[in-house]
N, C-alpha and C positions, 0 to 999 in steps of 0.2 A: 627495445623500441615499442613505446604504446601506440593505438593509434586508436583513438573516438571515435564515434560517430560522425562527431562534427567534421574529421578529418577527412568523410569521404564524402557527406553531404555540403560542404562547404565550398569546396572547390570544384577542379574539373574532372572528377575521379569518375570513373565509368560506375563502380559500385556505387553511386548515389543514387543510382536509378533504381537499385533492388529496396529502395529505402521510402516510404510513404511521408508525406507531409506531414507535421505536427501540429495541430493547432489546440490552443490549450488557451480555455476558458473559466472563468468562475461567474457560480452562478447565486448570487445573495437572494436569500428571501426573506419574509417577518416572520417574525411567531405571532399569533393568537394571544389574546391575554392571556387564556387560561392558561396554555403552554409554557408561557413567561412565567407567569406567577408561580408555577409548578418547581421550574428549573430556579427559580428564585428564594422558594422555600427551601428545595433539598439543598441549596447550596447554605443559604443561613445555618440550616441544619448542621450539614457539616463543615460549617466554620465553628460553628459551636463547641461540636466534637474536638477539632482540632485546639484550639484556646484551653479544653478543660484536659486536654492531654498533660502526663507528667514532664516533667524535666529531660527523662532519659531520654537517651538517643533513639531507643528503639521503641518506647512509645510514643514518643513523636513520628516516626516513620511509620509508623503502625498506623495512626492518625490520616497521616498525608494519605498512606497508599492507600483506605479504606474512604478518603473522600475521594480519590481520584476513578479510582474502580468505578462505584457508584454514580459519579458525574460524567464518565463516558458512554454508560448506559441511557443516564438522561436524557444527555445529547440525543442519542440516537434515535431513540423511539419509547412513547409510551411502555409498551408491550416490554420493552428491553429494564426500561426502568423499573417497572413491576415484576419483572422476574429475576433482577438483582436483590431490591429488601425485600422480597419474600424468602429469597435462599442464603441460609445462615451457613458458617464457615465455622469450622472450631480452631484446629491446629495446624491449618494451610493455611496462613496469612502469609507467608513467607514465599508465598506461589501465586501473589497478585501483581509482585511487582514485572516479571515479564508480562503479564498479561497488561498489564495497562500500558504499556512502551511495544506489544504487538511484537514477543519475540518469544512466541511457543516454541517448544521443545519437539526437533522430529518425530519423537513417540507419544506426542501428542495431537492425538485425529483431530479431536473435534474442540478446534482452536477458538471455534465462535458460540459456545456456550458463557451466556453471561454470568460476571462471577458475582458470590456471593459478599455479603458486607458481613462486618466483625461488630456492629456498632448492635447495642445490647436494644432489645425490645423497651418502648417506650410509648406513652403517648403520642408522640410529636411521632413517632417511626410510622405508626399505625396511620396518622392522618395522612403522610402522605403516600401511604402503600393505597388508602382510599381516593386520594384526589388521582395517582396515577391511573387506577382499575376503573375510574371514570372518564380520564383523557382515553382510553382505548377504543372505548367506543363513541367517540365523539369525533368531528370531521380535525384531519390531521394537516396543518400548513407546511410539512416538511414536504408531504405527498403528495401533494395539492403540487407545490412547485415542483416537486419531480415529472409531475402530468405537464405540466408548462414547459420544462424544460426541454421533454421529448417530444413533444405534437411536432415540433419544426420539421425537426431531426427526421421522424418518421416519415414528413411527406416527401422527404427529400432521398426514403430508401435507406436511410442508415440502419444501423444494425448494433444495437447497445448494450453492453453489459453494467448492468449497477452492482457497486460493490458494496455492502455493508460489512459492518463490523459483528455483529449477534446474528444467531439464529432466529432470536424471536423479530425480529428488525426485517430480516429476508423472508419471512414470512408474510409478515405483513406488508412487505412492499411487492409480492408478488401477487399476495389476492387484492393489492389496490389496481397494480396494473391490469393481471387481467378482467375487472370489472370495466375500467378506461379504456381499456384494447379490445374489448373481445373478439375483435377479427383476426387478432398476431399471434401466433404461437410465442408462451411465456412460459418458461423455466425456471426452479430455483435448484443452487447446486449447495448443499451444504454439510459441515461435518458429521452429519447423520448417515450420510452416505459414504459406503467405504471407497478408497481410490479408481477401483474397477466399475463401479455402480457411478463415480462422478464423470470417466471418460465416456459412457456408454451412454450418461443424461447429455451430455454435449452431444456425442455422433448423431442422438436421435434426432436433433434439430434441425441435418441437415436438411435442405429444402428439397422439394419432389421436382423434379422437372417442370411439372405442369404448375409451380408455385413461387415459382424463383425471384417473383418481385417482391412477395409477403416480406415486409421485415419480421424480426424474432427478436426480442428479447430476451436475454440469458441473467435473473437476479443471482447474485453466489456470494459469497462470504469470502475470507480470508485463506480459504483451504485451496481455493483456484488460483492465488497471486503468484506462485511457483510449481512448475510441473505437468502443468495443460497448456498447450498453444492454443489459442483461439482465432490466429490471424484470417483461416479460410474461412471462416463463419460470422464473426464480427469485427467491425471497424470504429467502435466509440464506445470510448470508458468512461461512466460519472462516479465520481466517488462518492457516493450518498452520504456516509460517515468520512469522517475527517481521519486520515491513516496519523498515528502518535508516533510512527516511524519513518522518516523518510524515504529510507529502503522502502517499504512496505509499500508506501504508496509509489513508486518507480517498476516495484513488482508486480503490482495489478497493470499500469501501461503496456509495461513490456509483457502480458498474455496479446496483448491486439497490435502493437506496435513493436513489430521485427519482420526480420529479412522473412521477406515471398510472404507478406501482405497485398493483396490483388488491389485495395482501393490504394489511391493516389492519396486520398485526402483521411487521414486518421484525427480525431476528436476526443480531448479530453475534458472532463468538464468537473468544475469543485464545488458544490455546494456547501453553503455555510448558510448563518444566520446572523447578523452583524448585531441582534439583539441577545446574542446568547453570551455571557461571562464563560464559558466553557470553551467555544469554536473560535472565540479575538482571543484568547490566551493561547492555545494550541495554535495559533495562524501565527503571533506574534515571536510566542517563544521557540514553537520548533520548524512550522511548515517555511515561513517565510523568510526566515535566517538560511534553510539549508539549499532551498530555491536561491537566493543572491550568490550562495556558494557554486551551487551549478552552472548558473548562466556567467561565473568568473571561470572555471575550472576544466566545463563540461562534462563532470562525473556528479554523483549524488554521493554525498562525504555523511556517513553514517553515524547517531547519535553520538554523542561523549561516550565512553564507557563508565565514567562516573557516573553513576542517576541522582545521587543525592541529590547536585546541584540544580538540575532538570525539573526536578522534584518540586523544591525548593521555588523556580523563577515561576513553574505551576504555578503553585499556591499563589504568591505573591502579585503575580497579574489577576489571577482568579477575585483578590481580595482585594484590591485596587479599582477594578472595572465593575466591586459590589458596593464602594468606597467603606469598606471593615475594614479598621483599625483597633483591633482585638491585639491586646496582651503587647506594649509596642516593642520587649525584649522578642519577642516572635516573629516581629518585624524585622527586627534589625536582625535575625540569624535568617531569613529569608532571602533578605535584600544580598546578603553576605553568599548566600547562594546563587542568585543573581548575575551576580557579578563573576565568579567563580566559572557558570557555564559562557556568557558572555565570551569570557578567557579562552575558554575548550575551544568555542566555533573559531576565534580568530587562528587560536593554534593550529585547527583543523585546517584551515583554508588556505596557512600559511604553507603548511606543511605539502599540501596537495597541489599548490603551486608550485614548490621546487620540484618537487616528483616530476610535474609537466614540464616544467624546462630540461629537466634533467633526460628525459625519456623523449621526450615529444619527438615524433617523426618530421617536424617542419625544419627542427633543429640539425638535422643531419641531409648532407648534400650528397645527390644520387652518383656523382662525379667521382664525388672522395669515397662511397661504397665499394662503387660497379667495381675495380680491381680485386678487392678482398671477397667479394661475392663471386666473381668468375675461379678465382683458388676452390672456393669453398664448392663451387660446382665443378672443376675438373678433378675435385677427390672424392665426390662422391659416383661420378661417373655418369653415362647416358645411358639410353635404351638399349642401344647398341654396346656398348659395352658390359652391358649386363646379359646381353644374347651371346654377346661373343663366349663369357667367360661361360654359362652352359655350356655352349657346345663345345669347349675346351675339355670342361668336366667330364661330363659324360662320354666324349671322347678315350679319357683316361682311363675309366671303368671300362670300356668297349661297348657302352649302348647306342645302339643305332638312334638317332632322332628322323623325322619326317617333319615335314611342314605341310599343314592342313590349317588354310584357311588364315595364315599370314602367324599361328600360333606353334613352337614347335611342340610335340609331343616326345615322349621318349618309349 
């Protein structure tokens, strides 16, 4: 028998009270021209790439994952995007594609180092290693609306964690905050720090007595979505970068939103850019597919385990929403992937509906149980039966018992 969340928040279950509100927002903002232009060139760029890619399968893939890498850096931040083409790769390509789907390897700490690109030194590579090293220091719209985002939040006592995707991204979103805060204690937790040095940057934050209105912000990376609770300390998650994982992003909520959370009211918040070909392809192809899943199902139903195809509807919206129509057999084997993952989410969703009927605890009457559950407790026995058979035992051996304090001793 499964039983949800929704199954004890939803009705009259006394456990819904251990359970905090959800409220889950998104939060669009513009780019800057120069921003646009920037994420505009590296994408021509590597549509380029891709188009002048071979035939074979796996320089094609080679292609895709080496635009994809690089374009989720872009997204994310200047700093992130300049320290992906500046860092070259030789014979770990084959180790981009978890990292662009957000699905490091246990023995892998420092999961938010941005990766490097396969794409060979060039003119056009150089220019835009120069337009990026100039967006860094210039005023940033993504940051600007994360300050927007939070001024509310804060008058109102909240208590926020921002997630990014790269180190060099939680960096720079922590020295913009606290430059905007600087009356808040601000944090960043990242794979620079090892597991014991991230629990001990969280304990410090907790607030002093004499302090306990100050909100805190905690910035941190992908290395805190599993394994630190954060419910006593903060109650609002933004996702600053877009999770390419559905899990991933369910895994940053669930540090603030679980049982013996103190606030009533928990907040999550998604930023995007509705000008970016990067953030409407990932909203399209994967966040907002696995979202209509959820709110059918109640559980968050995990990418395809095929990527090809994932891959594939990428590019394809990528290249659509830039209107490029390069190479149109490239098309048609995109579109064919397309369609392909289309298949997967229905499969998926098909699949994790019978599960629900199959299991669901709504489905099973506590009338038709209670007899087979009363067997199943008079074989396991009571308190009392379990005292008895002690002192039965002990009996047999000849040791004396006492009772002290309603517990027996022997």
């Amino acid at each position: 028998m499964q039983r949800r969340r929704i199954d004890l928040t939803s009705g009259d279950w006394d456990e819904g009270r251990a359970f905090p509100k959800h409220d889950t927002t998104e939060f669009p903002y513009r780019l800057f021209s120069a921003h646009l232009e920037f994420q505009e060139a590296a994408l021509d760029y590597c549509l380029g790439i891709v188009s002048r890619a071979g035939s074979g399968q796996r320089e094609r893939r080679m292609a895709f994952w080496g635009t994809l890498a690089l374009m989720r850096c872009v997204s994310s931040s200047p700093a992130a995007a300049l320290s992906a083409l500046r860092n070259r790769i030789a014979n770990e390509s084959d180790r981009l594609e978890p990292q662009i789907y957000d699905e490091d390897g246990e023995d892998e700490d420092a999961v938010d180092i941005e990766p490097g690109t396969a794409f060979a030194i060039d003119p056009e590579l150089n220019a835009l290693m120069a337009r990026a090293e100039n967006l860094v220091h210039e005023a940033d719209p993504k940051m600007a609306a994360l300050v927007d985002t939070l001024l509310p939040l804060i008058k109102k006592g909240a208590n926020p964690v921002v997630f990014c995707r790269y180190l060099a991204t939680a960096e720079h979103v922590r020295d913009g905050l606290r430059k905007a805060f600087p009356k808040l204690t601000i944090e960043s937790v990242t794979g620079v720090l090892t597991p014991d040095e991230r629990r001990d940057r969280v304990a410090e934050m907790a607030p002093a007595d004499d302090d306990k209105q100050l909100s805190r912000i905690l910035v941190a990376t992908d290395c805190l979505s599993e394994g630190i609770n954060l419910q006593q300390l903060f109650d609002t998650v933004v996702h600053y970068d877009l999770s390419w994982n559905p899990t991933r992003h369910q895994q940053r909520e669930g540090r603030v939103d679980r049982f013996g959370q103190p606030a009533e009211l928990v907040r999550s918040i998604m930023m995007f850019s509705p000008d970016s070909a990067i953030d409407g392809a990932v909203l399209d192809v994967i966040l907002r597919k696995a979202n209509k899943i959820r709110k059918t199902t109640g559980v968050t139903v995990p990418l395809p385990d095929e990527r090809g195809p994932v891959t594939d509807a990428l590019m394809a919206s990528m290249m659509l929403r830039r209107g490029t129509h390069r190479q149109l057999s490239l098309d048609l084997r995109l579109d064919d992937g397309t369609r392909a993952l289309e298949t997967s989410w229905r499969d998926a969703e098909e699949n994790e509906k019978k599960s629900r009927a199959r299991f669901a605890q709504n489905a099973m009457k506590p009338q038709e149980i209670a007899p087979e559950w009363q067997k199943v407790r008079s074989l396991l026995g009571s308190p009392a039966d379990a005292r008895q058979f002690v002192e039965r035992a002990m009996a047999r051996f000849g040791v004396p018992l006492e009772v002290r304090k309603t517990i027996l001793l022997a």
